[in-house]
DRENVOKOL-731015 format. One record per residue (C-alpha): residue number from 0; residue in three letters; x negated, y negated, z negated. Coordinates in nm, 4 decimals. Layout:
N
   num   residu          X          Y          Z
   NUM      ALA          X          Y          Z
...
% end
This chain:
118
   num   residu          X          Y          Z
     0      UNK     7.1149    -0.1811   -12.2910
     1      UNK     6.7765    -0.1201   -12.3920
     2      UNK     6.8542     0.2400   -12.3948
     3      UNK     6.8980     0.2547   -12.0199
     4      UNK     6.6019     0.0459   -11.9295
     5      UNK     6.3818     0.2937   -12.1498
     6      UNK     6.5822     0.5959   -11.9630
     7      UNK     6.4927     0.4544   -11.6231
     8      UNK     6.1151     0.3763   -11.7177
     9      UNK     6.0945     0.7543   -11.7829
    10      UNK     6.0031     0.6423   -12.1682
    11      UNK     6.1814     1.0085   -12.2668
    12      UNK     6.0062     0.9931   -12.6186
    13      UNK     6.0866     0.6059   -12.6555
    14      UNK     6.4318     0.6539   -12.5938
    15      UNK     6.4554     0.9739   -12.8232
    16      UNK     6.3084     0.7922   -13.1094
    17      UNK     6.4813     0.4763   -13.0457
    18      UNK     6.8576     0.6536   -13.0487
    19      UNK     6.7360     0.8331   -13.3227
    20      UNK     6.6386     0.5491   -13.5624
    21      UNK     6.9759     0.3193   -13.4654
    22      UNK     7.1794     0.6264   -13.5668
    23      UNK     7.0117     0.6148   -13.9130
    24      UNK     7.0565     0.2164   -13.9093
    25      UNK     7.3923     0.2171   -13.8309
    26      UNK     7.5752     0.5714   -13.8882
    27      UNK     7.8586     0.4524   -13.6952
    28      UNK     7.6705     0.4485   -13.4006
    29      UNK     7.6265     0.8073   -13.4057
    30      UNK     7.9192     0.8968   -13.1529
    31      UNK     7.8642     0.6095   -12.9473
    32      UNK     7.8735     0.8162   -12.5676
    33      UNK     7.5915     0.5574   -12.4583
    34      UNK     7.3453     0.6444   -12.7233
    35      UNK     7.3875     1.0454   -12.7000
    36      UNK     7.4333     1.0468   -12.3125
    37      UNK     7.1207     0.8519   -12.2454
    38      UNK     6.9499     1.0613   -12.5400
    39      UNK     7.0219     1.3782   -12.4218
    40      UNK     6.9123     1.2762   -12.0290
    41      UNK     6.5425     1.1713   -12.2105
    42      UNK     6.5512     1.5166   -12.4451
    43      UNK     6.6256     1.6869   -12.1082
    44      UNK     6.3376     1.5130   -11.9264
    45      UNK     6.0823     1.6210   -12.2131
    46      UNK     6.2367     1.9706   -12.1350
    47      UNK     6.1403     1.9373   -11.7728
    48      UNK     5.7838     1.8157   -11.9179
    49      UNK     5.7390     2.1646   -12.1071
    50      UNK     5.8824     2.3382   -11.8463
    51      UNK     5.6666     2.2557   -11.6031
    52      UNK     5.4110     2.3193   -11.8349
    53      UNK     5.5197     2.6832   -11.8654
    54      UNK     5.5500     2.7232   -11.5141
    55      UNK     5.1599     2.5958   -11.4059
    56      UNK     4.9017     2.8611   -11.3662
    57      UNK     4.6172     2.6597   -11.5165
    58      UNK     4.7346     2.6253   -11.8608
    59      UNK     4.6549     2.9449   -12.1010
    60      UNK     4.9054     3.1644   -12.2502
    61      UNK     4.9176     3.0653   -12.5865
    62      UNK     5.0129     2.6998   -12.4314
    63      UNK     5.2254     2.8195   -12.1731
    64      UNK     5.4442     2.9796   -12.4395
    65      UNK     5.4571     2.7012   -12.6864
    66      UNK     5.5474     2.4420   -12.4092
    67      UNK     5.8738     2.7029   -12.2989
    68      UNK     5.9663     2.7236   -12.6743
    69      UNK     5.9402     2.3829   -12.7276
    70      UNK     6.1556     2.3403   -12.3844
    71      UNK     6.4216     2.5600   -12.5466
    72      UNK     6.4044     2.3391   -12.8546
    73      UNK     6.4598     2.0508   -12.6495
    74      UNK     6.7222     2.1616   -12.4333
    75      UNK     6.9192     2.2700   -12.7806
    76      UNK     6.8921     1.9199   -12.9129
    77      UNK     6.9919     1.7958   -12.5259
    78      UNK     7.3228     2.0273   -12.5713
    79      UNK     7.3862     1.9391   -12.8887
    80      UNK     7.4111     1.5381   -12.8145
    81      UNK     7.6276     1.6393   -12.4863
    82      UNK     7.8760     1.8425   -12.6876
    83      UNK     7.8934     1.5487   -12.9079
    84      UNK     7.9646     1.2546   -12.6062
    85      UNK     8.2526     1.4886   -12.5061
    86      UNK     8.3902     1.5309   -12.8237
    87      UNK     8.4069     1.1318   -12.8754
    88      UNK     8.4874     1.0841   -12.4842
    89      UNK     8.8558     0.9167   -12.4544
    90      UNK     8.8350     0.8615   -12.0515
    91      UNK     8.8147     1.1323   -11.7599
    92      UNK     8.5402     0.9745   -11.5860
    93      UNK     8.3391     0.9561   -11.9195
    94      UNK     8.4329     1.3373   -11.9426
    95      UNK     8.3170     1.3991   -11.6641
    96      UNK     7.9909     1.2610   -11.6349
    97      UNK     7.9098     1.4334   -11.9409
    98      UNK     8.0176     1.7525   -11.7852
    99      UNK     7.7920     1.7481   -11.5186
   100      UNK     7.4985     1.6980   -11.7332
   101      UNK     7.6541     1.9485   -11.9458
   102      UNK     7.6219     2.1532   -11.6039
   103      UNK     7.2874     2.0843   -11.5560
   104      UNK     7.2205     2.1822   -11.9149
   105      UNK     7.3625     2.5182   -11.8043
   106      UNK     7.0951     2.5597   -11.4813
   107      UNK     6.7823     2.4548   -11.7354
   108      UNK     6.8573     2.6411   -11.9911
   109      UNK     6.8592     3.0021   -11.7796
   110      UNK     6.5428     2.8634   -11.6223
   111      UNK     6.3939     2.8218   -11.9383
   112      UNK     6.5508     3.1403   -12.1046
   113      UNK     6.3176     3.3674   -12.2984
   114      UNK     6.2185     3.6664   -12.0720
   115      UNK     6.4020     4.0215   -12.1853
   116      UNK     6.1414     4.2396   -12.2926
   117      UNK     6.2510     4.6237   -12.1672
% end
């Protein structure tokens, strides 16, 4: 429960760190849908974070391309907790849920692609 409240106070690094330290106090926790769901939502905020970040004109260069690299890093972890839910999701509507912010994974992750370099 705590988990949501933190996710709907927008306390994305509370929540990450949170989920993270109940998974190392009680390893069977660690495919609870809940937990990785609600951590991978607050790991794709802090993506958002960096990517916006990347995006704004004011920032220099070298910080601009740290905070998209760090966004990738993110959205890696984000994927990583979503493949996860679905692999311990039982129910269709738990499925899908997941897959839609498996979806919206998808649509960040080409926004925050590295650019080709020709």
């Amino acid at each position: 429960i705590l988990v949501i409240a933190l996710n709907k106070l927008r306390k994305s690094e509370e929540v990450i760190d949170y989920v993270k330290r109940i998974f190392i106090e009680k390893p069977s926790l660690i495919t609870n849908i809940v937990l990785l769901e609600n951590k991978a939502r607050a790991t794709m905020d802090m993506a958002k974070i960096c990517i916006d970040t990347g995006k704004n004109q004011q920032f220099n260069p070298t910080m601009k391309a740290k905070a998209w690299e760090r966004a990738r890093v993110y959205l890696d972890d984000a994927e990583r907790d979503l493949m996860k839910a679905l692999d311990s999701a039982n129910g269709e509507v738990e499925k899908e849920y997941i897959k839609r912010d498996i979806d919206f994974l998808g649509k960040m992750k080409k926004i925050a692609q590295r650019p080709k370099r020709y």
